[in-house]
VMD Tcl script that draws the C-alpha trace (Angstrom):
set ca {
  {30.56 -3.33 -84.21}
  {27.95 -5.90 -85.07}
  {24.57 -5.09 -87.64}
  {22.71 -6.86 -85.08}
  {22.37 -4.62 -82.03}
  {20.43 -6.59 -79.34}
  {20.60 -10.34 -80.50}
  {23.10 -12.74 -81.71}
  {20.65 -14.90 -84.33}
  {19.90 -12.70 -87.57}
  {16.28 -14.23 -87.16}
  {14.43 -12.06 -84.89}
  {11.27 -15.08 -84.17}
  {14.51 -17.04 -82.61}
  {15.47 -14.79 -80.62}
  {12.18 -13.74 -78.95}
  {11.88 -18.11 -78.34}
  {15.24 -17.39 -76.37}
  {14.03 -14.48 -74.40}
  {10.52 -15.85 -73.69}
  {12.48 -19.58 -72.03}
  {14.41 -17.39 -70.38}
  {12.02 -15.37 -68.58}
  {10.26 -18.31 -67.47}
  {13.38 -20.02 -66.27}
  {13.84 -17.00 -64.48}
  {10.82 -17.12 -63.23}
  {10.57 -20.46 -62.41}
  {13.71 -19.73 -60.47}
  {12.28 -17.46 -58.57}
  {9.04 -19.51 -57.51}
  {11.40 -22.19 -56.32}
  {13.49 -19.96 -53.91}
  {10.03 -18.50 -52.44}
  {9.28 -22.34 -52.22}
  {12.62 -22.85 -50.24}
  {11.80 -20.36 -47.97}
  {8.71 -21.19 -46.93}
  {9.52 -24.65 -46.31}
  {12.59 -23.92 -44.45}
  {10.64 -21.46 -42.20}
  {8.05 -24.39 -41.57}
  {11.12 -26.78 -40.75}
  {11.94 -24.66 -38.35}
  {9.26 -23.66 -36.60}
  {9.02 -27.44 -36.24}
  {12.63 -27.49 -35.11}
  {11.62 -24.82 -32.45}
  {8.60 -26.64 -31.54}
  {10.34 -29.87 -30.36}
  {12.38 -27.82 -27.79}
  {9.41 -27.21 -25.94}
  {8.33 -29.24 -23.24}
  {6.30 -32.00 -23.72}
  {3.36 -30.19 -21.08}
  {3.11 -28.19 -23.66}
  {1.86 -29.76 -26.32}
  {-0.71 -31.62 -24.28}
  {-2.58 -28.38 -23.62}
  {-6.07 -28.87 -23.67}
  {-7.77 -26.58 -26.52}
  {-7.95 -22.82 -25.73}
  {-10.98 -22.64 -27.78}
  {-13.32 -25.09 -26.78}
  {-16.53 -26.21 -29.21}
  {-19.21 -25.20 -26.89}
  {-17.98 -21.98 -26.19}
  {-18.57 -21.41 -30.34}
  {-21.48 -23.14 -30.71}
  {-24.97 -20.94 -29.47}
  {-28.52 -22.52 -29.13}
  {-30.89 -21.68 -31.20}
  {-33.65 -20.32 -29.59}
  {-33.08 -18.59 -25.79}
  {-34.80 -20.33 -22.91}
  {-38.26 -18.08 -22.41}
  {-38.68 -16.50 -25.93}
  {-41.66 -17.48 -27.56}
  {-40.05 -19.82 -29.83}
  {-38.63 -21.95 -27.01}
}
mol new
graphics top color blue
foreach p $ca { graphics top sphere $p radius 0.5 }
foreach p [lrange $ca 0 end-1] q [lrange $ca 1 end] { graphics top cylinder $p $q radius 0.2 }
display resetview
């Protein structure tokens, strides 16, 4: 059929310029529907999140500061 099996330019450097741009379209393509999807998943946890009721979200913090935060020496040791 054709002397040149796998591309269509008779200079191979060409081609391998075509196939490189098109890999990182490709991949570009690729990063931006991962993108998509993780920002749609965010919108719609937000979506979600504004059906709840408004009690809700005035929770005080399940995790308080003090309960993280330890003194640094225990009352009676020696360096107290």
């Amino acid at each position: 059929m054709s002397d040149n099996l796998y591309y269509h330019e008779k200079n191979p450097t060409i081609h391998l310029r075509t196939w490189v741009l098109g890999q990182m379209a490709w991949g570009a393509f690729l990063a931006g529907i991962v993108l998509t999807g993780a920002i749609v998943f965010v919108v719609v946890l937000y979506i979600i999140g504004q059906f709840l009721p408004e009690e809700s979200r005035k929770t005080p913090d399940p995790m308080p500061r003090s309960s993280l935060e330890q003194p640094l020496t225990v009352e009676g040791h020696d360096l107290a």
